[in-house]
NUVOFI-270442 format. One record per residue (C-alpha): y, z, x. Coordinates in steps of 0.2 Angstrom, whole numbers, plus 5000, padded with zeros to 4 digits. Each point is the difference from the previous one (the first is absolute). Layout:
N
YZX...
//
This chain:
615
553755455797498750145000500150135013498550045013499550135009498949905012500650085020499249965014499550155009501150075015498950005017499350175003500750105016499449955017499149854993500749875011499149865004499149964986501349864997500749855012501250045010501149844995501450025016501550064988500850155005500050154986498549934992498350065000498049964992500349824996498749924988500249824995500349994980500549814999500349835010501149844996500249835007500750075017500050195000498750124996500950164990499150205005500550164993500550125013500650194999501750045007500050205005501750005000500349964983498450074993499749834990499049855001500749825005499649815000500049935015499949825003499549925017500349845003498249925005500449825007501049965016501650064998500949865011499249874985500449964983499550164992501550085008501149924989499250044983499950205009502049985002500449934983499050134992500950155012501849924996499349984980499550154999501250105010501649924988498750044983499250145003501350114991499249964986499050114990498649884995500049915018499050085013500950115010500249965020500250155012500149905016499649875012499450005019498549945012498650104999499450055020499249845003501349894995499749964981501449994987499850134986500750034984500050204996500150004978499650134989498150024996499949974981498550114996499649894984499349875007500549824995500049934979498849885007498850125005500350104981499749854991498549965010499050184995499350044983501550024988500150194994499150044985501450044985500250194996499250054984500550195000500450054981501650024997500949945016501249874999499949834996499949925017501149845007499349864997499049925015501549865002501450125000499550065019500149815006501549964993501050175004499349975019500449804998502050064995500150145015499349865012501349874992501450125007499449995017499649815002501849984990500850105014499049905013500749824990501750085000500150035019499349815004498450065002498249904991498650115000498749854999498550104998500150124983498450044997499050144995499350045018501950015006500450154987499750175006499850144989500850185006499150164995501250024985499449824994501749915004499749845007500649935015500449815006499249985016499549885015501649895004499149895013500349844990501750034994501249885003502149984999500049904983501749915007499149945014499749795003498249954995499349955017499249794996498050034998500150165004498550114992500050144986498850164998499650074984498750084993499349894988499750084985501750074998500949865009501049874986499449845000501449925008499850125017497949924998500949835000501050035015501750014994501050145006500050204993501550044991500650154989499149904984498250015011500250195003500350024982498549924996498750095013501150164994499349964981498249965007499950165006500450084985498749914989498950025013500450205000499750004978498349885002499750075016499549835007500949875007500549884984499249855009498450025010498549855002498549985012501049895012501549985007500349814994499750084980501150155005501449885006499549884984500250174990501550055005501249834998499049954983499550154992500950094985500650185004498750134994500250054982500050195001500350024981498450044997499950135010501250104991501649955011501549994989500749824995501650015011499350065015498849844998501549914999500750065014498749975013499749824994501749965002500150095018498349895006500449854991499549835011501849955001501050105009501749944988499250104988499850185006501250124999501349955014500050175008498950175004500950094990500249894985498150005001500050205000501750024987498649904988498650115005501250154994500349934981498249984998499850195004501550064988499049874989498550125002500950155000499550055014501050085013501149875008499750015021501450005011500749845009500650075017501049875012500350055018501749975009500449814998500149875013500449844997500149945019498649985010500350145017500749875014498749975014498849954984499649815003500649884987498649855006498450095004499549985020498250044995499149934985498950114988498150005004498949974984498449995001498449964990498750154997498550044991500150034981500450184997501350104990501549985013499549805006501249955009500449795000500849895012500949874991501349875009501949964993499949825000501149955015501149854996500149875012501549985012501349884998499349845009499849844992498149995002500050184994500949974984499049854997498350125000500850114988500649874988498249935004499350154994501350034983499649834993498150015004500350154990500549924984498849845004498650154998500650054983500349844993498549915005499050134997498949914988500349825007498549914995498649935013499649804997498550044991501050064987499050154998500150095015501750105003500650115015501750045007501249865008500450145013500050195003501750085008499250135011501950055007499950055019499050115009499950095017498949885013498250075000500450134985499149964983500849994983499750074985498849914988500549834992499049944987499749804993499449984983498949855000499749964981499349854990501149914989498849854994498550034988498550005009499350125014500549975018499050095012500950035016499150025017501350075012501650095005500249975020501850035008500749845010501149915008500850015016500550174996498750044991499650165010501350074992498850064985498950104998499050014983499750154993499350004984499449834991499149994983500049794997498649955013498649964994500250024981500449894984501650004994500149984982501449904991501450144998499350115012501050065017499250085017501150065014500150015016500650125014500949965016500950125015501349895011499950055017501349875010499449985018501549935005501950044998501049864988499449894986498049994993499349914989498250044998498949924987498950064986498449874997499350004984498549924999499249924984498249934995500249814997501849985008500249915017501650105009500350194997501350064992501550085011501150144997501549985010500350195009501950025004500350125010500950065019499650115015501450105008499450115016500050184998501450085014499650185009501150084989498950004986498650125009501750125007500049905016500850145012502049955006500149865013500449835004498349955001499650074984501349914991499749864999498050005001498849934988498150024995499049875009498149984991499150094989500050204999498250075007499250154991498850135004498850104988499550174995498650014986500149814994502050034995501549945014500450155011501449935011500849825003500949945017501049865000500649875017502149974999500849895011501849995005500949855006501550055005499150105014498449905001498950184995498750034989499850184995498650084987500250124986498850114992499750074982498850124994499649984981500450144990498350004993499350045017501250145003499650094982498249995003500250075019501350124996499350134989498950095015501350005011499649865010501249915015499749855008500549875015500749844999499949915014501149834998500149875012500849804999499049915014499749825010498449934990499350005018500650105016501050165001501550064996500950054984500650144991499450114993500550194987499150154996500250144988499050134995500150124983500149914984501149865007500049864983500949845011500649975017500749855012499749985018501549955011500249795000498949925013500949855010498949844998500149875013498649874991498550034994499250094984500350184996498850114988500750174992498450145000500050164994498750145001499850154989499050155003500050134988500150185011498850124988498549864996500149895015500349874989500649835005500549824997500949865009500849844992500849865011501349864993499649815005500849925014501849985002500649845012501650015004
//
């Protein structure tokens, strides 16, 4: 690690009030430095100690979901913090006005993201000094010291979930230091059924981006990421959107960093850590770190300290061992710390007719692969029997599918459409299609691009026409696939009876800012209590773009009769990210779920209202 003397400047005397006044006893001349998900972090001066400190305020309502993630990190943190490459916490309250805080120490350095992101320091060329490090050795010495503490983490139940180089914070003697817990997790805990998973996408392994659960092998991973991206200061896969990023990531080889001068071992050690099947990583942190240690003594380089804090191999009783809440992911802009919402897939219960969808779905699976190439009548035409598309949330889209049209006889065909149909055939939606309108020589293959969207919960089976110049009747490809309603608990529906057992009733409404999604609302309905009840998000695209000047906003959230009066309806004010109103008792009639953002400093605004709900 390489020492700094980067200080942030002690407030001169008597100049108070040239900061915020945050409501947190002892501290003074807050400045915001940083914001997450659901807390916005300031540096503030405590007199008493004569040091600077981190504070972070929670900045959603603290009777919703975010006050869950604010108490894992405080007990996380509070068990960790020990650790000398794990971000110190000093303590814990409500600020004046009711706000949970966090009180941390203030690492002057600045986050490894931030150092990666500015010019890389021109090497020394002073005759006669010696021979510097290579530029590897930094990474991999900071990758082993963060090792200790995510090991330590692992070893008292805890998954980190988000390593990545924005959560490493550099002190001013150039020691990093693990930080933000809000997504850490008891890994002995019970996967919640169709629960959701946040990651940050370019550092998240490819089986978190599938949906399948974090585990210590899926830390490893993003713990490697980081260090490659630290050596090539880049992330080691980045593309234009996030279809390719995702692509990218579960295809992709592992960046080959030989040529850049990094030694053969330390290659191999990093490949093996980000490999695409988990099985194959090391099976712990510190394996991963015990490896990155030979390939120093390889180098002959100094060999950096693995430091363990004081074990645990119980999770503290109180921790939960079936989440109450599930983890919010959502979809963002591309940008360096993209964060992705991906969805476990959620197995059907045990009911006959829900077995038979899954088995439905299994063998429609292997039908796709083996008649793959099944031959059209015309002999020269060929297309998929069937395409497995699996299940999917109701009124949530897929990722991409894509049928390969090719022609198998030995002259050109010329095809002259691709139109979904059926009785489910609004289910697709084609996204990209390169066999319209063109000849198809002998040998030659198009493709076509579908997105299953199910409108309805249980089995579909959409078409896919294929039309041919000269033939009578299309061609059909046979879409397999189920719906499955997406419950409350999968947006961090708040405690309660209504809540449990709600689902999502049509399709989410969006509003815009600048041509890109700002903010979605979705209508729920419960039957248990007859309710509907709306939920809003607001996309973290938005809230980079209206963050930076220090910028609040209102939402104004309301689920409503179609006509008449009535309803219920939340506000929150700040930079509040989602929020639920209380459930509205429905007699008859159609509900619609509104919500309004205005956007304090600019005036700004935009409104977005769900279709009818008829209960």
């Amino acid at each position: 690690m390489v020492h700094t003397d980067q200080t942030v400047p002690r407030p001169a005397e008597g100049a108070g009030g040239r900061g915020l006044d945050l409501g947190v006893t002892g501290c003074v001349d807050a400045v915001e430095v940083g914001r997450g998900g659901f807390g916005i972090v300031y540096r503030a001066w405590q007199p008493d100690f004569d040091r600077w400190v981190a504070v972070k305020v929670l900045a959603a309502d603290w009777h919703g979901p975010s006050r869950a993630r604010f108490e894992r990190e405080l007990r996380t943190l509070g068990r960790l913090s020990d650790h000398p490459h794990i971000v110190t916490l000093h303590q814990a309250g409500r600020t004046v006005a009711g706000n949970p805080y966090l009180l941390m120490a203030y690492e002057e350095g600045g986050s490894l993201a931030d150092r990666l992101a500015a010019p890389a320091p021109a090497p020394a060329t002073v005759p006669g000094a010696a021979v510097a490090e290579p530029p590897w050795a930094a990474a991999v010495a900071g990758g082993i010291a963060v090792a200790g503490a995510l090991e330590t983490a692992h070893r008292a139940g805890v998954l980190h979930r988000d390593v990545k180089p924005g959560n490493i914070l550099v002190s001013r003697y150039g020691e990093p230091k693990l930080a933000d817990f809000g997504l850490a997790r008891p890994h002995t805990e019970v996967p919640a059924a169709g629960r959701r998973v946040t990651a940050s996408v370019p550092h998240a392994a490819p089986e978190v981006l599938r949906g399948e659960p974090a585990s210590v092998a899926s830390d490893v991973y993003a713990l490697a990421s980081t260090v490659l991206h630290w050596i090539r200061r880049a992330p080691a896969f980045t593309a234009d959107s996030e279809a390719d990023l995702l692509r990218r990531i579960a295809v992709d080889p592992v960046p080959d960093l030989r040529p850049d001068g990094v030694p053969e071992a330390v290659c191999v050690v990093l490949e093996r850590a980000m490999a695409k099947d988990a099985r194959q990583r090391q099976p712990s942190v510190e394996v991963f770190a015990q490896e990155l240690r030979q390939a120093q003594r390889a180098a002959g380089l100094a060999v950096t300290p693995f430091v363990l804090g004081a074990e645990s191999t119980t999770v503290p009783a109180g921790e939960p061992t079936r989440p109450r809440f599930s983890l919010t992911a959502r979809r963002a802009a591309l940008a360096p710390d993209l964060t992705a919402t991906v969805a476990r897939p959620r197995r059907f219960r045990g009911r006959p007719v829900a077995r038979a969808v899954g088995m439905l779905v299994a063998v429609a699976s292997v039908l796709a692969v083996a008649g793959s190439a099944a031959p059209s009548p015309t002999g020269r035409v060929t297309v998929p029997a069937e395409l497995a598309v699996g299940e999917q949330e109701v009124h949530a889209s897929s990722d991409e599918h894509t049928v390969t049209v090719g022609n198998s006889g030995t002259r050109a065909v010329r095809l002259t459409g691709v139109v979904p149909a059926g009785p489910h055939g609004g289910d697709l939606r084609l996204t990209g299609e390169g066999c319209t309108a063109r000849d198809l020589a002998p040998g030659q293959r198009c493709e076509v691009r579908v997105v299953f969207t199910p409108q309805e919960p249980g089995v579909r089976a959409p078409l896919l026409a294929v039309t041919v110049a000269g033939r009578a009747h299309p061609l059909h490809v046979r879409v397999v696939g189920a719906g499955r309603l997406r419950p409350a608990s999968r947006d961090d529906a708040p405690p309660g009876r209504c809540y449990d057992d709600a689902f999502q009733v049509g399709p989410s409404a969006y509003g815009h800012a600048g041509g890109l999604r700002a903010l979605s609302v979705k209508q729920y309905w419960s039957p248990g209590c007859r309710a509907t009840m709306a939920y809003v998000w607001v996309w973290q695209q938005y809230r980079d773009t209206a963050q930076p000047g220090g910028g609040t906003w209102l939402l104004d959230l309301a689920v409503r009769p179609e006509t008449g009066d009535g309803g219920a309806r939340q506000r929150a004010q700040g930079q509040p990210h989602e929020l639920w109103t209380t459930p509205f008792p429905v007699d008859g009639g159609c509900t619609v779920a509104t919500v309004t953002l205005i956007h304090r400093l600019t005036g700004e605004s935009m409104t977005a209202t769900t279709g009818p709900h008829c209960g």
